[in-house]
C-alpha positions, 0 to 999 in steps of 0.5 A: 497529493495522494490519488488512491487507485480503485484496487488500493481501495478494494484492499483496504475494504478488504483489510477492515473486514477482516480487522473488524470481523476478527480483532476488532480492536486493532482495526483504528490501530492499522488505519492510524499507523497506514495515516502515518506512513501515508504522511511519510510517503507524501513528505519524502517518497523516494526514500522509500525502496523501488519494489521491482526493481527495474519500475518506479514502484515503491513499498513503504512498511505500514508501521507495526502491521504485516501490511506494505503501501505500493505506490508510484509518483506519477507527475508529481502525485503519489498514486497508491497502487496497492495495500499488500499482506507481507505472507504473500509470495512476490510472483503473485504481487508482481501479477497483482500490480502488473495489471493494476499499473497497466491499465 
């Protein structure tokens, strides 16, 4: 099961305005290709790389997209952390997904 925490969902809000606001046409596109790697991460999630390394965090590439899942596995659901832009500098999503997982 996929349980999508409250800033996953801020960022995917925040991705299909700037989709819809700058290349509309590719906004069905990055859905359809996260609905893919979201089926992927529910069939096998620990095939998918730890993201920092000594936590149980995990980065599964959105297929074709400059994006990343975050995402943990949590007593059996898959709880999504966050959607994440590659250009973005490691310190500052390390920052990002410390505060959203200590809470």
């Amino acid at each position: 099961m996929i349980v999508c925490l409250p800033g996953a969902l801020r960022d995917l809000r925040r991705i299909a305005r700037w989709y819809r606001r700058r290349r509309p046409a590719y906004e069905g596109r990055f859905f359809q290709r996260l609905r893919v790697t979201i089926g992927l991460i529910e069939r096998a999630p620990e095939s998918f790389p730890l993201m920092l390394g000594d936590t149980d965090l995990r980065r599964a590439r959105v297929l074709r997209s400059p994006y990343s899942v975050a995402f943990v596995v949590l007593a059996g659901e898959i709880h999504v952390v966050a959607v994440i832009h590659g250009a973005r500098s490691h310190g500052a999503v390390r920052r990002q997904l410390r505060k959203r997982t200590s809470r």
